[in-house]
Structure formats: structure tokens, C-alpha cells
N, C-alpha and C positions, 0 to 999 in steps of 0.2 A: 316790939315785934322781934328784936333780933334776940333778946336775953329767952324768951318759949324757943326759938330755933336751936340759939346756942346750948340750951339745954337738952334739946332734941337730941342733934348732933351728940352731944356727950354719952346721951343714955347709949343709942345705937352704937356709938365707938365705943362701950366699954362690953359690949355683948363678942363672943368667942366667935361669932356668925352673927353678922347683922342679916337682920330680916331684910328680904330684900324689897320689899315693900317700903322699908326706912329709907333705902338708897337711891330709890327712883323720889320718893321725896323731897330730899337734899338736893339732887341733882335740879329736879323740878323747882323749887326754890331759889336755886342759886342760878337758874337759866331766868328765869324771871327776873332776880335783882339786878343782873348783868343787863337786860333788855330794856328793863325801867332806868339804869342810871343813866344809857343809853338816849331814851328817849324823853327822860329831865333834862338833858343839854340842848335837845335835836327841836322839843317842842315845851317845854316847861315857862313854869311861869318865872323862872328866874334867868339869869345871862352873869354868872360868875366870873372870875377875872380870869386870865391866863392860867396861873397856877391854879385856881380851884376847878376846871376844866380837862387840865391835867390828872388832880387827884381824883377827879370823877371818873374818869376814862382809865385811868390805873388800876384803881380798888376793881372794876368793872372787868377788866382784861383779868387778873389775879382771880376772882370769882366765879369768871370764863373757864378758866385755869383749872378752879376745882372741880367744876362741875364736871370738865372730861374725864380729866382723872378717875371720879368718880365711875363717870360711865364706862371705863377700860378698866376700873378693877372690878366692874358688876360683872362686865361680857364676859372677862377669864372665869370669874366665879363659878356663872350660869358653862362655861365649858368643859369647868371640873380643873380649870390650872390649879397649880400651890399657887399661894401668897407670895408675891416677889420679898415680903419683907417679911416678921413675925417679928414682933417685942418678946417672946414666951421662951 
């Protein structure tokens, strides 16, 4: 499942304008993965140690992470801002 996303992601991050249809995706996605690793600790059929509860809950907060991101560089988008950044 993550190798079809991460390919996802690549296609739409190398377009000049990602569709924004692509970004609400990602974001959808990545609000999902956050919510399930979430609730793999909270209700799962597993009880990992200290540190793998940690690493769950990190990659999950990071994921968090990008999803907002995500969602504040759609809203400027849809506002008409420039791009805080350009590679170009």
C-alpha cells in the first residue's frame, strides 16, 4: 500500500500545479494513517514495547505533520498566494 501512494505522491509532486484533487487525497490519506496508527496502540491486536509505541506515535505525529502542511499549502493555493518556496 505505501509503494501505489508513494508513487502517487511523486507523480503529483513533479506536476508545475498539482491537481488539487491529488492534494486533498494525500492529505486524506495521510489523516487516515495518522488515525489508524493511532488506534493500532489504542485498540489493536498487538501491545508493543515502550520503544515501538514511541515509534508508532512519532511516524504518526510526522504524518500529522504532513498532512497539515499539506492542507495550508492547498488553502494559499485556492487563495491565489505564491508558493512560499519554488525549486524552479
Amino acid at each position: 500500500m505505501l509503494l501505489p501512494y508513494t508513487a502517487f505522491v511523486a507523480w503529483a509532486g513533479t506536476r508545475d500545479r498539482p491537481p488539487r484533487w491529488a492534494v486533498r487525497a494525500a492529505i486524506v490519506i495521510n489523516l487516515l494513517w495518522a488515525a489508524d496508527s493511532a488506534l493500532l496502540l489504542a485498540a489493536g491486536p498487538m501491545s508493543p514495547a515502550a520503544l515501538g509505541t514511541a515509534f508508532v506515535l512519532a511516524q504518526a505525529l510526522v504524518v500529522l505533520g504532513f498532512a497539515v502542511m499539506q492542507w495550508s499549502a492547498l488553502r494559499r493555493a485556492e487563495a491565489g498566494a505564491t508558493p512560499v518556496c519554488a525549486l524552479t
